[in-house]
C-alpha positions as CSV (number, residue, x, y, z in Angstrom):
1,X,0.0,0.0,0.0
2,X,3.0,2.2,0.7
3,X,4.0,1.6,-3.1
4,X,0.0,2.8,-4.2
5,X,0.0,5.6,-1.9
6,X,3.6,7.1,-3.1
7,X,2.8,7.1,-6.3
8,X,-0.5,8.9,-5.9
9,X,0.9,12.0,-4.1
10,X,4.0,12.2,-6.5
11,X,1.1,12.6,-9.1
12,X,-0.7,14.6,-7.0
13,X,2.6,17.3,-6.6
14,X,3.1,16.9,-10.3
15,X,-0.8,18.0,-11.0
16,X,-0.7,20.8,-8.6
17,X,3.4,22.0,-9.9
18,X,1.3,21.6,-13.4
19,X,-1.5,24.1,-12.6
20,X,1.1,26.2,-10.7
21,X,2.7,27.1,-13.8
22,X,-0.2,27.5,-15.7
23,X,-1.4,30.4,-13.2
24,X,2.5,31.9,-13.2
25,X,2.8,32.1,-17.0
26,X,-1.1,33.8,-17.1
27,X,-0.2,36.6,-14.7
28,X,2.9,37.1,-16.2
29,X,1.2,37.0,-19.8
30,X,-1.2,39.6,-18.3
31,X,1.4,41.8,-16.3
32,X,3.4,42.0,-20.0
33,X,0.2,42.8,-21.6
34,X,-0.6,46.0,-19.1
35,X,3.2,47.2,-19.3
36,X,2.9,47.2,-23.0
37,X,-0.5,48.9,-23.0
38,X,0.6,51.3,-20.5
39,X,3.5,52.3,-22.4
40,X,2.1,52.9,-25.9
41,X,-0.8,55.0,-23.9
42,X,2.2,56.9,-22.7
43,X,3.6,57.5,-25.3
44,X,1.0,58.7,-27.1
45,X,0.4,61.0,-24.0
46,X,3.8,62.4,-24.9
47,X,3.4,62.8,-28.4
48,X,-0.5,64.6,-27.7
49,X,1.6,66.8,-24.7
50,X,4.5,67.7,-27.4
51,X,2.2,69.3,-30.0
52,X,-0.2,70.7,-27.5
53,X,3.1,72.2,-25.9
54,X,4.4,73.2,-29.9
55,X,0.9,74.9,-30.4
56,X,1.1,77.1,-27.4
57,X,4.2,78.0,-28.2
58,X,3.6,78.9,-31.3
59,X,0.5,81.1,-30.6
60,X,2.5,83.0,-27.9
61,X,4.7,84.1,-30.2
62,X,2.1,85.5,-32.6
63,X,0.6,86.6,-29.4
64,X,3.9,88.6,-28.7
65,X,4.4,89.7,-32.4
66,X,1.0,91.1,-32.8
67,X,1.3,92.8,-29.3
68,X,4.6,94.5,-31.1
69,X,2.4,95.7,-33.8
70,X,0.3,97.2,-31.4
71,X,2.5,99.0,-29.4
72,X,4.1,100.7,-32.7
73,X,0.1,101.7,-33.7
74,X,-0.1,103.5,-29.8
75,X,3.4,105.1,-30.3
76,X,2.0,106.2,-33.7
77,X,-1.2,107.5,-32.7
78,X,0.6,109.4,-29.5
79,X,3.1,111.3,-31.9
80,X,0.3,112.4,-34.3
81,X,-2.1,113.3,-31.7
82,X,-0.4,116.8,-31.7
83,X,-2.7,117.8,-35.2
84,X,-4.4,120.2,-35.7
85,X,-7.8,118.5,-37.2
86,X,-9.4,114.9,-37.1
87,X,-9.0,114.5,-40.4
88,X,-5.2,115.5,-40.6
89,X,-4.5,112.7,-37.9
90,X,-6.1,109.7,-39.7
91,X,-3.7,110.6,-42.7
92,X,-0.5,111.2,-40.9
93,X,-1.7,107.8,-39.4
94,X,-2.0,106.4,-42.6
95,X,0.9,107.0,-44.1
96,X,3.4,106.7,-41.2
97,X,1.6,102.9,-40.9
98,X,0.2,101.2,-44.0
99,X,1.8,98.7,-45.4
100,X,4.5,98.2,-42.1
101,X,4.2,95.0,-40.9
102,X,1.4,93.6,-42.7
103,X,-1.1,96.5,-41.6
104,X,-4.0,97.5,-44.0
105,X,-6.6,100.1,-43.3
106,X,-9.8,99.2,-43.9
107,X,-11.3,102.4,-43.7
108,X,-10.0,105.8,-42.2
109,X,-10.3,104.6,-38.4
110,X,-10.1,101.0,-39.0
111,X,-6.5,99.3,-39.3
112,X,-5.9,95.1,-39.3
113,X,-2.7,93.0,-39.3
114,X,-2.2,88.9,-39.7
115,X,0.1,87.3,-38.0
116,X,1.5,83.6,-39.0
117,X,0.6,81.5,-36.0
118,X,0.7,77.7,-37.9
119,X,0.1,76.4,-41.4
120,X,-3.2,77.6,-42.6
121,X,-3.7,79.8,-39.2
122,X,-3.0,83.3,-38.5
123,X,-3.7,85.6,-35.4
124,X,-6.1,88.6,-36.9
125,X,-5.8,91.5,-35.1
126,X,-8.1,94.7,-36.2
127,X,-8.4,98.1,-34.0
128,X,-10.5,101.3,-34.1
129,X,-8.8,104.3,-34.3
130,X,-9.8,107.8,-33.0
131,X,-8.6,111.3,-32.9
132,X,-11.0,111.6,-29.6
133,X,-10.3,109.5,-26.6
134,X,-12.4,106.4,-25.8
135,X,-14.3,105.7,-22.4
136,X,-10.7,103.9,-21.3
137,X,-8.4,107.0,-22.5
138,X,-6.6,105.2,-24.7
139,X,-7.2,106.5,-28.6
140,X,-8.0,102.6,-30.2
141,X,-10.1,99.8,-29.1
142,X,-9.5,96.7,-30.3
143,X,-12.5,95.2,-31.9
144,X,-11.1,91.8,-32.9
145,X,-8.1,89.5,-31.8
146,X,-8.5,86.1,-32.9
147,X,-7.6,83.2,-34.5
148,X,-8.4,82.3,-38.1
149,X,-8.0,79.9,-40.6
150,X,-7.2,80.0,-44.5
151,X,-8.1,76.1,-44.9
152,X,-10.4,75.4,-47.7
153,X,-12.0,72.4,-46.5
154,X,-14.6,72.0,-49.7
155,X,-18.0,70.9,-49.7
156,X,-17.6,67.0,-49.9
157,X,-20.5,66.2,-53.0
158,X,-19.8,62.4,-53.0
159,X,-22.7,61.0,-51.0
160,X,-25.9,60.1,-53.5
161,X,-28.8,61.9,-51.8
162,X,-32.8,61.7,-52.2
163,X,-33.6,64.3,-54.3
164,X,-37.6,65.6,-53.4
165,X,-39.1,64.5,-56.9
166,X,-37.3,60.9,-56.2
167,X,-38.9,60.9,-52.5
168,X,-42.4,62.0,-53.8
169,X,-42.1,59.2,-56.3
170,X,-41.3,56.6,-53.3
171,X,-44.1,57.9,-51.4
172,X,-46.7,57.8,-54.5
173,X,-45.4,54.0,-55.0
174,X,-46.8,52.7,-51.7
């Protein structure tokens, strides 16, 4: 009996060293799987943080270039403030700023500038001018500072639509 009773728990070990391993190379199957999922989730957390990062960056610095621009309109509408008339200041104005760094006058009191912020995206700037202060003192008002787009992202014509006659016919068919 001693022979029967050996031999059953030297089976009994191998079963239970069998399932054991089993169990050990699961986990470990499973611990691999969540280190590689973890690390191409952070890398792609890098790679979203890097152009989230280059895109702040790069509006900043329109940010600070427009403000530039701005500062030169002020310093041009303090040294022309000493005229005699309104209508003398908006053309001193005009010719002592269109054209310099991309600004264009829309009208007499109106002046906008682009800045290039990313491909297809600029930073629009446009400001009101006047000879009179406004409610703040200062003689402009910015009307407009945003970002804009030159993408033409076209009207995409390839889905076949009902047409009304081709509905009404459905319709009358049933």
């Amino acid at each position: 009996m001693k022979d029967s009773s050996s031999g059953r728990s030297s089976s009994q070990s191998a079963i239970s060293i069998g399932t054991t391993t089993i169990v050990l190379i699961f986990v470990l199957l499973c611990l691999l799987t969540f280190s590689v999922l973890s690390l191409v989730s952070a890398r792609a957390n890098m790679r979203l943080s890097q152009k989230s990062a280059d895109r702040t960056t790069a509006y900043y610095e329109a940010e600070n270039a427009s403000s530039d621009i701005l500062i030169q309109v002020t310093e041009s509408v303090q040294k022309c403030l000493n005229t005699s008339d309104e209508n003398t200041f908006f053309k001193k104005i005009r010719t002592e700023l269109e054209g310099k760094n991309g600004i264009c006058f829309t009208d007499d009191e109106t002046l906008t500038w682009t800045v290039p912020l990313a491909q297809n995206q600029y930073l629009r700037a446009e400001v009101q001018l006047s000879y009179q202060p406004f409610s703040n003192g200062n003689h402009y008002r910015i009307i407009a500072w945003n970002t804009c787009t030159d993408y033409d992202w076209g009207t995409d014509q390839s889905l076949p639509l009902l047409e009304n006659d081709t509905m009404q016919n459905i319709l009358m068919e049933e």
